[in-house]
N, C-alpha and C positions, 0 to 999 in steps of 0.2 A: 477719402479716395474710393474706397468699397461704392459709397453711394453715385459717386460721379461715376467710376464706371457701369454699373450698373445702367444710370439712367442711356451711358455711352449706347449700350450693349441694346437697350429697348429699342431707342433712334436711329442708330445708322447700320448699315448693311455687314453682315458676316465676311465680307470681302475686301472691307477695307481693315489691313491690319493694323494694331496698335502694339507695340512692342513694350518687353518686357515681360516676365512672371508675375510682375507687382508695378504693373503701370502706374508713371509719375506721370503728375500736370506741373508743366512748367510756369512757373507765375513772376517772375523777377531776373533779367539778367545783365550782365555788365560787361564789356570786353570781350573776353572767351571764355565768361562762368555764367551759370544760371543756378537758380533757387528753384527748387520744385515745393510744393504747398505743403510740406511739411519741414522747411526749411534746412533739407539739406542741399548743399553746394556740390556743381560737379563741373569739371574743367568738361565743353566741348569741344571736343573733337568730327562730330556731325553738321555743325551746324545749320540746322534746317534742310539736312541733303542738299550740301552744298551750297544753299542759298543764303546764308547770315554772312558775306565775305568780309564786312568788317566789324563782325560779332555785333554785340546786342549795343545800344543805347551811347552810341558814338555823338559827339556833341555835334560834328560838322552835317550829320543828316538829319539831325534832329530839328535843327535850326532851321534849315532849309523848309524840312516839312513845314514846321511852326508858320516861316515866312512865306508860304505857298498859302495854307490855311488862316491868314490872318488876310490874305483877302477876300476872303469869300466865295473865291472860286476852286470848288474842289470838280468841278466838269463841266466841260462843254461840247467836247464832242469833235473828233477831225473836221469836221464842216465848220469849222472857225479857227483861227488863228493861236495857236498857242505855242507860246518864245517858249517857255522849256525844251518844249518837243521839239523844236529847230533846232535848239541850241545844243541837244546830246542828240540830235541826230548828227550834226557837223561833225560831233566831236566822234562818233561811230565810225562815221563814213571815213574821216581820216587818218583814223589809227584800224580798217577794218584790212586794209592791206588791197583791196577790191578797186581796181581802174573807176573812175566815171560813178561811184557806188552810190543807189535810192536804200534810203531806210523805211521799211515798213512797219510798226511798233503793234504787237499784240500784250496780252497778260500773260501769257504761260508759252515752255516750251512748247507743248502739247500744239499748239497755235500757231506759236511761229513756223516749226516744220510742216502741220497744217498747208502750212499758208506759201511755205516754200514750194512744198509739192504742187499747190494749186499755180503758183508761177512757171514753175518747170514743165508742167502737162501741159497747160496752154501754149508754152514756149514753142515748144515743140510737137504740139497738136499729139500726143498719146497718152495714155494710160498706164503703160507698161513700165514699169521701176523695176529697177535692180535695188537691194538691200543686203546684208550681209545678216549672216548667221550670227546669235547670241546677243544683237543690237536691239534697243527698247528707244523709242520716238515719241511714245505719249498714249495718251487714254481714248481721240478719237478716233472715228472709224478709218481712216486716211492712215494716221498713226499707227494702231493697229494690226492694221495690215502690211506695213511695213517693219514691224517689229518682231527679230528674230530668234522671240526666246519663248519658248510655251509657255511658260509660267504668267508671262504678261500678253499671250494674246487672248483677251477675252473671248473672241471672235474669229468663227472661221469666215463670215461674212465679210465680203471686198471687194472698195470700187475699183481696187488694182488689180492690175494684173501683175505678178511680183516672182521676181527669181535670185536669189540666194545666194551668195558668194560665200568661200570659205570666211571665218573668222578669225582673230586674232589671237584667240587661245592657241597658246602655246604648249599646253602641257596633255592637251589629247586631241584624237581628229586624225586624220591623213596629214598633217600640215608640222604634228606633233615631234619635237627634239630636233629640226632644222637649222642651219645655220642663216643666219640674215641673207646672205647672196640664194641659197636655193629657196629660201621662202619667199623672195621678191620672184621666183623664177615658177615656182609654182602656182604665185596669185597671178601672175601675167596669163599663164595657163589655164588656170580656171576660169579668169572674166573672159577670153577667149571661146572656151567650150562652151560655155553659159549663154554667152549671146548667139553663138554656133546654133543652138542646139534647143533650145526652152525661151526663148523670144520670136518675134515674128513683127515684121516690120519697122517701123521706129523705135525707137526705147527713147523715153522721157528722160531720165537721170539714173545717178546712182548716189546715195544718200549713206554716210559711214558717218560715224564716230569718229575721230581720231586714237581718241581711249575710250573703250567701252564700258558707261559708268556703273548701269544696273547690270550688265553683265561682269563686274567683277572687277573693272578696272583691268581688264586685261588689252591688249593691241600687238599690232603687228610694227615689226622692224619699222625703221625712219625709212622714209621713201616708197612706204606701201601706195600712199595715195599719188605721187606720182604715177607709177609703175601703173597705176590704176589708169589715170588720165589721161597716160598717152594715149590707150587703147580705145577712152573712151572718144579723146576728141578726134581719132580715125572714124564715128561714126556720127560725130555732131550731140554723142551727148552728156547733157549737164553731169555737173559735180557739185554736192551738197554736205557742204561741209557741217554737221550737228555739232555746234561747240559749246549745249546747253553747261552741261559740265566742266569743258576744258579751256573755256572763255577768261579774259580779262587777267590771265599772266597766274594762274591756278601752278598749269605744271613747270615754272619754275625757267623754263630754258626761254619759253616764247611768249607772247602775248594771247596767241589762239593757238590751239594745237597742233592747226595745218601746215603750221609755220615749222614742223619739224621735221615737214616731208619735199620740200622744196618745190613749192606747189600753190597754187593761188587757185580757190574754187570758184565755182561760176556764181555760186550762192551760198552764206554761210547763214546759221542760228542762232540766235542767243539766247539767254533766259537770266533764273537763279540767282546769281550775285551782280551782277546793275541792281537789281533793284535793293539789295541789303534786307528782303522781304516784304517790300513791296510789289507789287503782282505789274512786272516787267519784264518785256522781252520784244524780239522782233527777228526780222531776214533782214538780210541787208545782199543785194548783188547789184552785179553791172546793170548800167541801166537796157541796155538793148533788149537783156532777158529780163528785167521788173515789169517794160512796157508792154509785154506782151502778154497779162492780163486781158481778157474781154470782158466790156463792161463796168460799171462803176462797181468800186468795192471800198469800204471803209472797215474803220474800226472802233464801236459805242465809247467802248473803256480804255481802247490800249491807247499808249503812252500819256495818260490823262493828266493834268497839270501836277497833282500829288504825286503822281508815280517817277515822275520826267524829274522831278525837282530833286527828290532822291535820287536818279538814277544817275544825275548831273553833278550830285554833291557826291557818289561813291567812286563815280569815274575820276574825276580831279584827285580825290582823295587817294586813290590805286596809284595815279600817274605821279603825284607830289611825292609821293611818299617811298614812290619806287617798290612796290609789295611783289613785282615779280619778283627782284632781285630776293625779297623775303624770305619768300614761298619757296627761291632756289635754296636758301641758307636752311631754313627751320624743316622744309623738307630732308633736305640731307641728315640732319640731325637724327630725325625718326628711321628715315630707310636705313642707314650705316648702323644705328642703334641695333633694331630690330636683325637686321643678315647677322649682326654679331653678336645678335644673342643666341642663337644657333639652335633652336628647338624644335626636338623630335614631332613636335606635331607639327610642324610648319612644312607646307612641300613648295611653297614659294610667296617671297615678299618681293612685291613688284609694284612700277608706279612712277609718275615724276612730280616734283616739287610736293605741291600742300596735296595730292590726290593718291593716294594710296592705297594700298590691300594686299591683307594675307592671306594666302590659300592655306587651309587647313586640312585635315587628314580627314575630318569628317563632319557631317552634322552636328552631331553630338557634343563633339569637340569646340563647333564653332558657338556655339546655343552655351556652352561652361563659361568660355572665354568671354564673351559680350556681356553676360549677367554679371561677373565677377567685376568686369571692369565698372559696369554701375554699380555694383556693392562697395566699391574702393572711391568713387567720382569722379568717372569719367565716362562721358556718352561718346560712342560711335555705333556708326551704321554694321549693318551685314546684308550679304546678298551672293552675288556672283548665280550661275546658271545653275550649280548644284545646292545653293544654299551655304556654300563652303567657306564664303570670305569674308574678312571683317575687313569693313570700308570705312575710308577717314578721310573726311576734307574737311580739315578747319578752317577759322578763320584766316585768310592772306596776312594780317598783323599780331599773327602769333607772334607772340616773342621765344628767343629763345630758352630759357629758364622757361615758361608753358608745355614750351616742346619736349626738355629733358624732363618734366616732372608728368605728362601724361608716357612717353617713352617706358619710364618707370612703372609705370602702374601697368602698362600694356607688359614689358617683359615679367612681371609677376605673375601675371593673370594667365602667360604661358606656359610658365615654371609650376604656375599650383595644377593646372589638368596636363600637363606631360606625361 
């Protein structure tokens, strides 16, 4: 492993991080366990940042692939005909919740919000976005610029013009120790002043999270995006719903995240888990606001026969199997687990269903806990805006006995640095 990373460290850029003290290569996994190359075992809890939703080497995608790749056609390109791609598009458009809904298929979220903003600007002939504070959209320049957290804007350069809305962190800020009714009363206030006051002429969209994933899993009361939309359809404009993370029934109560705020956006995102790790995603909105596009535009790669064929066998799979309903169960498990384990370094466990995070007391604290939990075998994420929170999105077909045995290993890991 010394020599892999090494060679790691020659080849790619100082800026893409690799986690751990003692970084593993994963070489082997099965369900919700992987084998790293020195053949230890460790239940994930990560899942490829959310993207492995029905863990590793599931027979019903595998198959699929195989019968996708057993004819020969691994691409051809949107300028021809390809049944998968119709066939999870239908199946998109009618569980997206979206009137009249076109599906557009990219490879990454990165892309799809891309590609939403580019529908939205042209929609509405501006440039100018609204975005919200502590929110992460992707790595291009579009992205970006609409992403509200310094740590991921590479770039002060932008084709936007972009203004800021309080965030969902709950625990600092002006917005901070509020009760749900004055914090819907204060966001109504702010996208008010905001568009008052630092906009000029039309505004394009406002583009939110539901749950804010690289900022820490943290959100605003049920009804934020409501409360948002009225104000916005007094000005004609969009709502974009980012459900890269919160897609395909993740937090437990809904199918999409939007769905908690009694609220249907003009345009929503996908990504991550369709594809089970295959490099899938897209927008999907009304059609009035898809067609207004200028111009021809396609896409080389996205929804390409291999990706679509996967994406068709993990959606069936989520729906047959009912993995929201899962996500509500095996979720509860960890959050009740976790609030009742009750430790001095935790200043908040928050989250719904299979998407969760702990805020931690510090750094330090957080950097103890994530190493300990791979020294025991268990991978989860961390992040949030100060570095503070260990993030978990397993797979949707956790089982329970998974759930109480990584639970386990999480409440040690906060008993041993308390």
């Amino acid at each position: 492993m010394d020599e892999l990373l090494r060679r790691h460290r020659d080849v790619m850029p100082s800026w893409m991080p690799i986690y751990y003290d003692e970084p593993i290569e994963i070489v082997t996994g099965k369900g919700a366990r992987v084998t790293d190359s020195n053949g230890k075992s460790y239940l994930d809890f990560f899942a490829g940042v959310l993207t492995n939703s029905l863990g590793y080497d599931l027979d019903e995608v595998r198959e699929a692939v195989e019968r996708q790749l057993r004819t020969g056609i691994v691409h051809t390109s949107t300028l021809y005909l390809i049944r998968q791609q119709v066939e999870l598009a239908e199946k998109i458009a009618r569980h997206s919740g979206i009137p009249d809904a076109r599906v557009f298929f990219t490879n990454s979220g990165t892309e799809a919000n891309e590609a939403a903003l580019q529908v939205a600007t042209n929609a509405r002939r501006s440039s100018t976005i609204l975005a919200v504070r502590n929110s992460y959209h992707g790595r291009t320049a579009g992205t970006i610029a609409v992403t509200g957290n310094r740590a991921w804007s590479a770039s002060a350069l932008s084709p936007f013009t972009v203004s800021y809305l309080h965030s969902g962190d709950r625990l600092r800020g002006l917005f901070k120790g509020m009760s749900d009714e004055r914090y819907l009363e204060a966001a109504a206030e702010d996208l008010r002043e905001v568009l008052a006051t630092t906009t000029a002429g039309a505004v394009a969209c406002l583009i939110a999270e539901p749950i804010q994933g690289v900022g820490g899993f943290t959100h605003g009361p049920d009804g934020l995006l409501r409360v948002w939309k009225e104000i916005l359809d007094e000005h004609g404009i969009l709502l974009i719903s980012d459900e890269v993370q919160t897609g395909w029934g993740r937090t437990g109560e809904h199918f999409w995240g939007y769905q908690a705020h009694g609220v249907t956006p003009d345009l929503l995102t996908f990504a991550k888990g369709i594809g089970n790790g295959f490099a899938l995603a897209g927008v999907v909105g009304r059609q009035s606001v898809m067609e207004q596009v200028q111009g021809i535009s396609f896409s080389t790669f996205g929804g390409n026969p291999v990706a679509t064929a996967a994406g068709n066998a993990v959606l069936d799979y989520i729906l047959d199997h009912d993995l929201q309903a899962n996500a509500a169960r095996t979720g509860a498990i960890l959050l009740d687990g976790l609030r009742a384990a009750g430790s001095p370094i935790v200043v908040e466990v928050r989250g719904r269903g299979l998407m969760i995070g702990i805020e931690l007391t510090s750094v330090a604290k957080t950097n103890a806990v994530f190493e300990s939990c791979k020294r025991d075998g268990l991978l989860v994420g961390k992040g949030g805006l100060y570095g503070t929170t260990i993030r978990m999105g397993p797979p949707l077909n956790l089982t329970e006995e998974e759930a109480r045995e990584g639970l386990e290993i999480l409440t040690m890991a906060l008993r041993e640095h308390a």
